[in-house]
C-alpha positions as CSV (number, residue, x, y, z in Angstrom):
1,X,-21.0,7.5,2.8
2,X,-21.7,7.0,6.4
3,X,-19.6,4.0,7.7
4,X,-22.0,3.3,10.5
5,X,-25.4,3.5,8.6
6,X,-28.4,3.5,10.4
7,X,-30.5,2.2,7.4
8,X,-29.0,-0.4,5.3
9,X,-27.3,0.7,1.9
10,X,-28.1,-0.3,-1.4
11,X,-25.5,-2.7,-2.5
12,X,-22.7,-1.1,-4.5
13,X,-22.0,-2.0,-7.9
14,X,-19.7,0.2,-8.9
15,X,-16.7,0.0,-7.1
16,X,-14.4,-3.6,-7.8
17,X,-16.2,-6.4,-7.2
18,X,-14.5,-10.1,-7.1
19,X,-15.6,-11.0,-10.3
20,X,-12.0,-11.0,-11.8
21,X,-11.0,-12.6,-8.6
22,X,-13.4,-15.3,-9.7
23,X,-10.7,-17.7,-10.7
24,X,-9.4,-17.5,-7.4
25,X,-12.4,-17.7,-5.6
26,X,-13.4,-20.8,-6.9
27,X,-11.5,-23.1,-5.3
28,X,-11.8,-21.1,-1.9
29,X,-15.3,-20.3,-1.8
30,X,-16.3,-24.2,-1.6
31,X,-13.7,-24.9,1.2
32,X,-15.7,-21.5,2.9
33,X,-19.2,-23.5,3.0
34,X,-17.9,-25.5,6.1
35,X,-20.6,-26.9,8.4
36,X,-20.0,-25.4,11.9
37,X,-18.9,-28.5,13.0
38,X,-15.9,-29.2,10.9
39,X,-12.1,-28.1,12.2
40,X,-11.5,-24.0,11.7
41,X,-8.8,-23.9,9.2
42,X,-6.8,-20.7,7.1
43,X,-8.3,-19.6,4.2
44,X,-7.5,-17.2,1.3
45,X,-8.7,-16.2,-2.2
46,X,-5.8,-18.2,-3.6
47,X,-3.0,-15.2,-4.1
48,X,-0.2,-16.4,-6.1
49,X,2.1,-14.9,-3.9
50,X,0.1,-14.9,-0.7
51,X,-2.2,-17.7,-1.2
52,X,-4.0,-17.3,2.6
53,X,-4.0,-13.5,2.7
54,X,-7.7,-12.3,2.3
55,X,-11.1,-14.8,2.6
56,X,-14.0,-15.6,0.3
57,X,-17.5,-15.1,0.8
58,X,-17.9,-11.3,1.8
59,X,-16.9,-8.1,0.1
60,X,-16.0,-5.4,2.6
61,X,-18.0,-2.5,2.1
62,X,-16.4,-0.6,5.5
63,X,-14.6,-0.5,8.5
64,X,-14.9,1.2,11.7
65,X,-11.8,1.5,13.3
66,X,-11.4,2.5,17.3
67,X,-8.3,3.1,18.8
68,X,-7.2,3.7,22.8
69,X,-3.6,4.6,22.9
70,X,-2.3,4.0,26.9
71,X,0.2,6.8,26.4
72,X,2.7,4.4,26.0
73,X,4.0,2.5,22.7
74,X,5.1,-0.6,24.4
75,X,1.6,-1.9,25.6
76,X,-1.5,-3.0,23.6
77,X,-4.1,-0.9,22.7
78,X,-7.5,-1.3,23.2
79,X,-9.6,-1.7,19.9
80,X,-13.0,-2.4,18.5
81,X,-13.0,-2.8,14.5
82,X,-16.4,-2.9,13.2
83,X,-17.0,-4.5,9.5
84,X,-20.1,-3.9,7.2
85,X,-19.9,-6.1,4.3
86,X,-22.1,-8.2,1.8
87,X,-22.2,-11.9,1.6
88,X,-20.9,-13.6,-1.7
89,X,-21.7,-17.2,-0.7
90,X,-24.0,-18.7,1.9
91,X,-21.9,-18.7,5.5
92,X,-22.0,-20.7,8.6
93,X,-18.5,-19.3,9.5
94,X,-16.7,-16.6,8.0
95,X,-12.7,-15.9,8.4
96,X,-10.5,-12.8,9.3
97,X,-7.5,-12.0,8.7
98,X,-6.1,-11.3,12.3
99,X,-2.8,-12.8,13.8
100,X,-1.4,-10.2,16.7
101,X,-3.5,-9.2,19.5
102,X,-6.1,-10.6,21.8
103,X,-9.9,-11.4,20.9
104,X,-12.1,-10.6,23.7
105,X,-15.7,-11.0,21.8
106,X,-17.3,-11.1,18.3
107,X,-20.8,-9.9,17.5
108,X,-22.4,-10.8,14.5
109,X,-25.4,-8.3,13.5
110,X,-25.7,-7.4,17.0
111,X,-25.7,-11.0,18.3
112,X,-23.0,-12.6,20.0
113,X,-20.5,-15.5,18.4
114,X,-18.4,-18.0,18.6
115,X,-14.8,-17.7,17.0
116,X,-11.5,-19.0,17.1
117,X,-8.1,-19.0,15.8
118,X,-6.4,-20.8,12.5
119,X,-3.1,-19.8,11.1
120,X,-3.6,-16.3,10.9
121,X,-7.1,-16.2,10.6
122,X,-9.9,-15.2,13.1
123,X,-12.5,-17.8,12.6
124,X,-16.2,-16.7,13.1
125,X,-19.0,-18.6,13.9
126,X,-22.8,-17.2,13.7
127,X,-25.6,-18.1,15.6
128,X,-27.4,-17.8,12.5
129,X,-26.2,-18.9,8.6
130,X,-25.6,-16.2,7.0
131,X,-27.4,-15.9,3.5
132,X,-25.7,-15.0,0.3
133,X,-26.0,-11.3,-1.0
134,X,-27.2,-10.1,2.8
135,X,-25.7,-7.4,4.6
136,X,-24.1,-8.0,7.9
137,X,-21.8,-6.7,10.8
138,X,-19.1,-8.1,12.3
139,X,-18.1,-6.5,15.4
140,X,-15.1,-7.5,17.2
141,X,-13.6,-6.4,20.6
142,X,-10.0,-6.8,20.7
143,X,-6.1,-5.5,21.9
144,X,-3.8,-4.4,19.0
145,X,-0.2,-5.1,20.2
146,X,2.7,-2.4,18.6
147,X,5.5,-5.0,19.9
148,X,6.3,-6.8,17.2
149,X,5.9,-10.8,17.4
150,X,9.2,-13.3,16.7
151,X,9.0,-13.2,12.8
152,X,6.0,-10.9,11.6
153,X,6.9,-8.2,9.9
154,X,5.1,-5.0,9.9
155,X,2.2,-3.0,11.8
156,X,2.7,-0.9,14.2
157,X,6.1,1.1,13.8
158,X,7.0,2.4,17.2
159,X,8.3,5.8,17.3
160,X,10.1,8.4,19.5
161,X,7.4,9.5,20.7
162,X,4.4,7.2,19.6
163,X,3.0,4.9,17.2
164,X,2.7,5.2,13.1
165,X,1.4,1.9,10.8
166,X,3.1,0.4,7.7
167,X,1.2,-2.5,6.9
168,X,2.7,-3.3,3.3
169,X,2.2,-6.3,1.9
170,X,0.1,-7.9,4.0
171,X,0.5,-6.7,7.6
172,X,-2.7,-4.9,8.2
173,X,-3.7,-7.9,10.0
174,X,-1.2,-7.7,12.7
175,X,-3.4,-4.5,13.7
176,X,-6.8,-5.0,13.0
177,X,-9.2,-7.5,12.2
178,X,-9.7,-7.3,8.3
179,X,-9.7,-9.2,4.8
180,X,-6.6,-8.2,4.3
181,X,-6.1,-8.2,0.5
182,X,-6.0,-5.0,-1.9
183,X,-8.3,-6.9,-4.0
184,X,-11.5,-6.2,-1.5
185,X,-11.1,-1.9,-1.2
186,X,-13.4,-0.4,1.6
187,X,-13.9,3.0,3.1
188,X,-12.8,3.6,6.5
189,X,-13.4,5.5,9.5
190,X,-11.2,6.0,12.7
191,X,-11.4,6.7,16.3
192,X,-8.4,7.1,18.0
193,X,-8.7,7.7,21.7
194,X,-5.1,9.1,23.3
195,X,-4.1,11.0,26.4
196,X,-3.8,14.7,25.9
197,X,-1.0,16.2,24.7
198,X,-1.0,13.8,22.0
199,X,-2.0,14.3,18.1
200,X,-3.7,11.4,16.2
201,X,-3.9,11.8,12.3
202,X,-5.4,9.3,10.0
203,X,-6.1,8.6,6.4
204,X,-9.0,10.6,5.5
205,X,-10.1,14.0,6.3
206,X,-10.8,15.4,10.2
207,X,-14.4,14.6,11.2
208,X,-14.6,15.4,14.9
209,X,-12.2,16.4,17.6
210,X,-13.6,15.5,21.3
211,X,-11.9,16.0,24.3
212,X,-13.1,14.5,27.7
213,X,-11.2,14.8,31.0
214,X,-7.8,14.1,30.3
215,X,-8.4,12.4,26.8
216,X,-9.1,13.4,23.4
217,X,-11.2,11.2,20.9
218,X,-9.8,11.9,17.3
219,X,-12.1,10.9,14.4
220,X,-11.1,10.7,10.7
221,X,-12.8,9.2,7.9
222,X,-11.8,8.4,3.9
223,X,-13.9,9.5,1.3
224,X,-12.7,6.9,-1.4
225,X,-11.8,3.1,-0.8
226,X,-8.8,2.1,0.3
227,X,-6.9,-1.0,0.7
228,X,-6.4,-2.2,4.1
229,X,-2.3,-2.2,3.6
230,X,-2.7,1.6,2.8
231,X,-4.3,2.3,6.4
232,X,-2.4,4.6,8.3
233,X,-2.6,6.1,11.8
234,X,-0.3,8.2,13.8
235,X,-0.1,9.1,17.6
236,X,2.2,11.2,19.1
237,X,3.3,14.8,20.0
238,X,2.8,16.5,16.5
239,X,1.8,19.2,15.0
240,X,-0.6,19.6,11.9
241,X,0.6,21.9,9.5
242,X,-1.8,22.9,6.5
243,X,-1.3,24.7,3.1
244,X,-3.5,24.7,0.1
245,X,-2.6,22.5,-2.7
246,X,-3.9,22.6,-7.0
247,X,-7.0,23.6,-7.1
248,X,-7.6,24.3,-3.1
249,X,-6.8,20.6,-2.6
250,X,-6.0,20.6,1.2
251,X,-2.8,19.5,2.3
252,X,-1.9,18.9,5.7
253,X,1.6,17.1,7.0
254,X,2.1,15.8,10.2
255,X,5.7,16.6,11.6
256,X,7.3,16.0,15.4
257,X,6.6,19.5,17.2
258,X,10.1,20.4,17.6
259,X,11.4,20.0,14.3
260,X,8.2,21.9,12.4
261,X,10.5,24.9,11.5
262,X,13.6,22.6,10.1
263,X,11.2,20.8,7.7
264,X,8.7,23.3,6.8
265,X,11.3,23.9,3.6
266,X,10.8,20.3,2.6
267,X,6.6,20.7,3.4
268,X,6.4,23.7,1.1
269,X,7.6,21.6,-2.2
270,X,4.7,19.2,-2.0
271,X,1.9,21.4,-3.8
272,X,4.0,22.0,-6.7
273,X,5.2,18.5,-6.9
274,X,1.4,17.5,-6.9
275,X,0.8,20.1,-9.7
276,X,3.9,18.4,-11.3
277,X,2.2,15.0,-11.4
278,X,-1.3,16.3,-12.7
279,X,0.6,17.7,-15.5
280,X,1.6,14.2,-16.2
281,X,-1.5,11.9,-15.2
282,X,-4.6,13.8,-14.9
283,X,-5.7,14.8,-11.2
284,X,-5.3,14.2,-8.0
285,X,-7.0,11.5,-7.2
286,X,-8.1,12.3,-3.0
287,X,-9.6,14.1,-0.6
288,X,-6.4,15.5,1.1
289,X,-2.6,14.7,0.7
290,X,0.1,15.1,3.2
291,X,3.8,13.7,4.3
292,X,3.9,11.8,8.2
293,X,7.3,12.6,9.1
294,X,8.2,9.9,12.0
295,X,10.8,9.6,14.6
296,X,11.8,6.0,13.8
297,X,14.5,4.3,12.0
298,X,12.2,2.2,9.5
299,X,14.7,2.5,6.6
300,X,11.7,2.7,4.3
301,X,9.0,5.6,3.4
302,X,5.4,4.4,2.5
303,X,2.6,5.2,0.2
304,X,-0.2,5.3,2.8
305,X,-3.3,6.6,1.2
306,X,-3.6,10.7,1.6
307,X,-0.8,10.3,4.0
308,X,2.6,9.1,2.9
309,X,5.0,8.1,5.6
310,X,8.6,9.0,5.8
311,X,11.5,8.8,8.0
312,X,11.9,11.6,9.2
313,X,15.7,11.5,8.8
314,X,15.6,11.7,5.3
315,X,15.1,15.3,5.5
316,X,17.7,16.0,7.8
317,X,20.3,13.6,7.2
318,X,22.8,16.1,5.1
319,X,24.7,13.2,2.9
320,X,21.0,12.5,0.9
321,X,21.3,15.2,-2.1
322,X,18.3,17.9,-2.6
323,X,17.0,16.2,-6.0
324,X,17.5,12.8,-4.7
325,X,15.1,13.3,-1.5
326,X,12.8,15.0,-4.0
327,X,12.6,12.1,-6.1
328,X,11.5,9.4,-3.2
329,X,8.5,13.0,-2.4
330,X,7.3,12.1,-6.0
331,X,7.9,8.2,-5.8
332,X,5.0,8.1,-2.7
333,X,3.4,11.0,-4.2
334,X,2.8,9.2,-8.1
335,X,1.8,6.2,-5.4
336,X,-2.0,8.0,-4.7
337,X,-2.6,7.2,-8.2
338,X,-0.5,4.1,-9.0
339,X,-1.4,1.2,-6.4
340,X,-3.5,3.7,-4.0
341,X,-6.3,4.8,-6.2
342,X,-5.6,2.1,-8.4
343,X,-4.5,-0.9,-6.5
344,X,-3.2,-4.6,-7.9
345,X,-5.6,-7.2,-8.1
346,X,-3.0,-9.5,-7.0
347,X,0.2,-9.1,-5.7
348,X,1.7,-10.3,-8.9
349,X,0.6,-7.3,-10.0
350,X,2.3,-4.8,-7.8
351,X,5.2,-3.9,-11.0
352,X,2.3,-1.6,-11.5
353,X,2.9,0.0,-8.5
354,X,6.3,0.4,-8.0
355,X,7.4,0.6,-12.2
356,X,5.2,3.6,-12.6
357,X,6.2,4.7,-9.3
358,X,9.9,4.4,-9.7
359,X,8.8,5.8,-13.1
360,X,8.0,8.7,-12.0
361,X,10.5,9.4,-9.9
362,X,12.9,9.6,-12.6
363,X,11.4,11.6,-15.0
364,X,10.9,13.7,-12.3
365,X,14.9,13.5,-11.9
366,X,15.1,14.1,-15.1
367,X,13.0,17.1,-15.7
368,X,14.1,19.1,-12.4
369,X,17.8,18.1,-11.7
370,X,18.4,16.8,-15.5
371,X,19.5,13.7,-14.2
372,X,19.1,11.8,-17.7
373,X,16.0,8.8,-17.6
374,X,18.1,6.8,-20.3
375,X,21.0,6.9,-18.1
376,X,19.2,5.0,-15.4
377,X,17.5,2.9,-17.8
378,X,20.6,1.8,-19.4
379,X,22.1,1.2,-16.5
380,X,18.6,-0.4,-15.2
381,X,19.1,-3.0,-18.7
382,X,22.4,-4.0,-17.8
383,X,21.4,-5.7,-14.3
384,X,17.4,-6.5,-15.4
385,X,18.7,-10.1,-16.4
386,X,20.3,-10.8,-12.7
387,X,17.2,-9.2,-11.2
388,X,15.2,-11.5,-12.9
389,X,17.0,-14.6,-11.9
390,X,16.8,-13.3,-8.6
391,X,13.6,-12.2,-8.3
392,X,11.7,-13.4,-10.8
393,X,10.3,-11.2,-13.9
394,X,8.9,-8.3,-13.5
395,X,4.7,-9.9,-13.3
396,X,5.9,-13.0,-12.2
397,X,8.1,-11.9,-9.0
398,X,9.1,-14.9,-7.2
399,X,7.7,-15.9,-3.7
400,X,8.9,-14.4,-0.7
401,X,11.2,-16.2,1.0
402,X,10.3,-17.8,4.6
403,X,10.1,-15.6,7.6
404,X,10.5,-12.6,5.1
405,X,7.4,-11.8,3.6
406,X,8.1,-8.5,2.1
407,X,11.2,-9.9,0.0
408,X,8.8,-9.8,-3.0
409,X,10.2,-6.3,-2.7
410,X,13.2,-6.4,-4.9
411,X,14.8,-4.4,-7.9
412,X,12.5,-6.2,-10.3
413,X,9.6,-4.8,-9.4
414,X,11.5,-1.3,-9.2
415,X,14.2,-0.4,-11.8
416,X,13.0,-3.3,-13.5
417,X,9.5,-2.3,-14.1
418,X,10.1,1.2,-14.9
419,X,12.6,-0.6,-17.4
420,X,9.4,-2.1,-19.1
421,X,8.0,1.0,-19.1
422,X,10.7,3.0,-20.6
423,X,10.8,0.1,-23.6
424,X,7.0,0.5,-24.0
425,X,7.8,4.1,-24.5
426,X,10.0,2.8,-27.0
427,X,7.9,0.8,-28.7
428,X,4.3,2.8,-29.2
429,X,5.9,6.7,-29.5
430,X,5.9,9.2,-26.1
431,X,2.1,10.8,-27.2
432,X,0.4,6.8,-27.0
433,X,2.8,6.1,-23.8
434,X,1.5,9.3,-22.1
435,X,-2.1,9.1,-23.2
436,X,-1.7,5.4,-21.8
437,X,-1.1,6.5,-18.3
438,X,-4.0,8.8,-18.1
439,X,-6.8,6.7,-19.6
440,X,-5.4,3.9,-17.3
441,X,-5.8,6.1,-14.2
442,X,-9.0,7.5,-15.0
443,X,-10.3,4.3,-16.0
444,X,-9.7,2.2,-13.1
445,X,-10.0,5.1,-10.3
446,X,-10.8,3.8,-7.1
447,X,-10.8,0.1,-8.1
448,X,-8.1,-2.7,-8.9
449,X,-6.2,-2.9,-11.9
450,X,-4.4,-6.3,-13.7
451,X,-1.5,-6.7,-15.6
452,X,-4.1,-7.9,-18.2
453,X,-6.1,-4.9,-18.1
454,X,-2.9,-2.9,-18.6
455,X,-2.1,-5.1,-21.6
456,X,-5.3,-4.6,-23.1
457,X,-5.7,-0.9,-22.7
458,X,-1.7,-0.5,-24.4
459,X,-2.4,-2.3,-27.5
460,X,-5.9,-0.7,-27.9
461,X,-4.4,2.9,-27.5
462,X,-1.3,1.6,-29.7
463,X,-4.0,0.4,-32.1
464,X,-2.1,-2.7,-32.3
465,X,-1.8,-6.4,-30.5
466,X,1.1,-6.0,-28.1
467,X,0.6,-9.7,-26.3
468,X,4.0,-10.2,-27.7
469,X,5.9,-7.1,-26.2
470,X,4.4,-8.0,-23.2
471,X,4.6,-11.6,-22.7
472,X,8.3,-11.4,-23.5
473,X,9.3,-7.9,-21.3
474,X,6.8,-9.3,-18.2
475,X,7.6,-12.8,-18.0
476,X,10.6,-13.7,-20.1
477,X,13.4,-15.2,-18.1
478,X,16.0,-12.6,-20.1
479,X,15.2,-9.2,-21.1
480,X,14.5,-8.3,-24.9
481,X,16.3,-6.3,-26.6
482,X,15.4,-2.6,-26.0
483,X,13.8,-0.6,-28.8
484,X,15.3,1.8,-30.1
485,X,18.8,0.9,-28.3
486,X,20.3,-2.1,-30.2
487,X,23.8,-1.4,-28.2
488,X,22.4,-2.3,-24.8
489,X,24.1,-5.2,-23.2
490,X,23.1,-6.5,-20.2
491,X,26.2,-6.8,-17.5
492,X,27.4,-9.6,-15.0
493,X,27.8,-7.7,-11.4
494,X,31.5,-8.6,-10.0
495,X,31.6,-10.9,-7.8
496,X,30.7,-9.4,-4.1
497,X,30.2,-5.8,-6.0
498,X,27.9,-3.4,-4.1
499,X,24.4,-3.7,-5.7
500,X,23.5,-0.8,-7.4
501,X,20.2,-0.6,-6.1
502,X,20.0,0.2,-2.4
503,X,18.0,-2.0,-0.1
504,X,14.7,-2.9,-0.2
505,X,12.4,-2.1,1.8
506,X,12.0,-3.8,5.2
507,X,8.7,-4.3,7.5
508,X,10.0,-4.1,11.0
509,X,12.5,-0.9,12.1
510,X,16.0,-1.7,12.0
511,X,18.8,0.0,13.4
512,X,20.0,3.4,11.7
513,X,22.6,2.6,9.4
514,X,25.3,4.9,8.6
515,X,24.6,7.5,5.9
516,X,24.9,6.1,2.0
517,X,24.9,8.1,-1.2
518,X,23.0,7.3,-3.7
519,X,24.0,5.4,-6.7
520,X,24.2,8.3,-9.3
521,X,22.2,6.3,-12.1
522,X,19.4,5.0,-10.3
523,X,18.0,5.5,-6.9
524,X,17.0,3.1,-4.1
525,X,14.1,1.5,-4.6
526,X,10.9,1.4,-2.1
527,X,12.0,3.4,1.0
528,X,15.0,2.1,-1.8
529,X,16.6,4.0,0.2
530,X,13.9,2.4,0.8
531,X,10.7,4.3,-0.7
532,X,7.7,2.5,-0.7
């Protein structure tokens, strides 16, 4: 599907639509009838966790993405993001999400409009209402700034040598212009303009490559929907190195030039490891997969859609065991399907994403460097009640704390999902649990998955209600008791003892700590050393 249509599309009806947002519209899609004359104000679909991330009224159907990088990473690029999306409501103003860079113009179906800022939100105003169930383009002109802002986390991560993007949970909006909530999935295409000498990758697949004077023009686009906190794009002095994966699937990484030959060991385990996971899920569910090895100190790797990022000191750093730098390959990897392909409808439901991926990631442990999965979940059982006071059940995670807004990251969503996972094993028999994880792959490809679809999908595989299993393993303020494993105690950490799951993962880069080990029963969680 062409991003830039010249005749306009039929409207989708396939892909997610905001009907099990409805709930959450509700409320928000009222407040969105505004007369142009009342105050601009923040919006949002009503997010438990982020109530004014995303806006009512539209559906993205794409974005057009175009990128001038100055050659250097400490001043703003110039940008144009270009939306296509249908109206859901009648609109005299629509809102973006949009909070770091300048605005220069909007257009609105080629005409020009008036906007404003709220809160974090771009506030657009027509020269015409806009009807519901039409078809319209937003076009606006803007800078994108890689210098982080006093207290807004995420973006642009500034490298050695250039710029990468980890926009996880809700940062895509400090880059681009967007509704920037994994309930509303679009395709994307990118143009990224740099000086030669440079290498631009993005999510997607290579479209064009156009070099003019002393420029090139780099243009990528996906061919499924994405979320806009999976968007990735990379600039700097890389090299592309591609390999066939399963079934011809074509894999490309993108490494700093002078370290291609150190990591090309680590490069060459990624089609087996894919193979790996189709043995366990069903397959692949993209266009093209790779690893973006970056020259920054993040202290986190990310599960950016066909291309998941990673420090690149992880691969280098000789204290990080071979099986345990394996297991965070397979943690972004089993990401493409689990919260990629199929993304949470809300951020509550993100234990999706990071139990199966953490999930994964042990059997993977387990299977390759017999690093046992019930050691890890034992251990796993004996913090789960602390994590939960911390950080709220696993489906219910607590609000992030001010100033912080990727603290919803935290062990309960990790260790402490996959520990609801390993119980449901427990409970319905390894052949339902596995036959579970394929049908709820396949079923919700390229769309959004809830914790109350998961629900329903367990107990009709199990053949039997499971309400109860769940209620009390998703949102109990103690854990059960584990099937299966009647001696399992949960523990009380000493006082000012080490956590024994490593750091979360953090939005902005921090300074590179000293080399850890990993704990020996569980490893860190998102990019956890921290893996995303």
């Amino acid at each position: 599907m062409l991003l830039t249509p010249r005749v306009r599309p039929s409207r989708p009806t396939s892909r997610f639509s905001r009907r099990r947002a409805a709930a959450l519209l509700a409320s928000a899609v009222s407040v969105s009838l505004l007369a142009a004359s009342a105050p601009a104000v923040p919006l949002g679909i009503g997010d438990r966790i982020f109530p004014y991330l995303g806006n009512p009224g539209y559906d993205v159907a794409s974005y057009d993405l175009s990128l001038t990088y100055p050659g250097t990473n400490d001043k703003p690029l110039k940008a144009v993001t270009t939306i296509d999306a249908w109206t859901t409501a009648s609109l005299e103003r629509l809102n973006l999400d949009f909070a770091h860079g300048k605005v220069e113009s909007v257009e609105v179906d080629g005409r020009p409009a008036a906007f404003t800022s709220a809160g974090e939100d771009l506030v657009v105003t027509p020269s015409r209402r806009l009807l519901r169930g039409s078809w319209t383009r937003i076009t606006v002109h803007h800078t994108s700034d890689p210098v982080s802002a006093k207290d807004q986390d995420g973006g642009w991560v500034r490298t050695s040598d250039g710029l990468a993007m980890a926009n996880q949970a809700d940062a895509a909006h400090l880059v681009f212009p967007c509704n920037d909530h994994p309930s509303d999935k679009a395709m994307f295409t990118f143009r990224i303009n740099a000086p030669n000498g440079y290498t631009a990758v993005a999510n997607g697949v290579p479209t064009g490559v156009d070099k003019v004077g002393g420029s090139t023009t780099w243009t990528y686009r996906t061919q499924h929907p994405m979320a806009t906190e999976l968007a990735q794009v990379s600039i700097g002095r890389s090299t592309v190195v591609r390999r066939a994966g399963p079934h011809g699937l074509p894999v490309r990484d993108v490494v700093p030039t002078q370290d291609r030959k150190a990591l090309e060991p680590w490069l060459a385990k990624t089609p087996d490891q894919i193979a790996w996971m189709e043995s366990k899920v069903g397959p692949y569910p993209f266009e093209t997969y790779g690893l973006l090895m970056a020259r920054a100190a993040t202290g986190f790797e990310l599960e950016t859609q066909t291309l998941s990022l990673f420090e690149k000191s992880l691969f280098t750093e000789p204290s990080f065991p071979k099986w345990y730098v394996e297991s965070i390959m397979v943690h972004e990897l089993s990401h493409q399907w689990f919260g990629d392909s199929v993304s949470p409808a809300t951020w509550s439901d993100v234990w999706l994403n990071e139990g199966h991926a953490t999930w994964y990631e042990a059997l993977y442990a387990e299977e390759k460097a017999k690093k046992p999965m019930v050691d890890r979940m034992k251990a796993a059982y004996g913090s789960s009640d602390s994590w939960r006071a911390s950080g709220g059940p696993p489906a219910a995670p607590k609000p992030p704390k001010p100033g912080q807004k990727i603290s919803i990251f935290r062990p309960n969503i990790y260790d402490g999902a996959a520990l609801v996972l390993y119980a449901l094993r427990q409970e319905i028999g390894r052949p339902a649990f596995e036959r579970l994880e394929r049908v709820w792959v396949q079923s919700h490809q390229d769309g959004n998955g809830t914790t109350a679809d998961f629900e329903n999908l367990a107990s009709g595989i199990a053949g039997r209600d499971l309400s109860g299993f769940f209620r009390a393993w998703l949102y109990g303020e103690k854990t059960p008791p584990m099937p299966g494993h009647p001696d399992w105690k949960a523990t009380q950490p000493a006082k000012n003892a080490p956590h024994p799951i490593k750091p979360m993962k953090l939005a902005k880069p921090m300074k590179p700590a000293k080399p850890r080990k990993p704990a020996k029963s569980t490893k860190p969680v998102k990019g956890k050393r921290a893996s995303g």
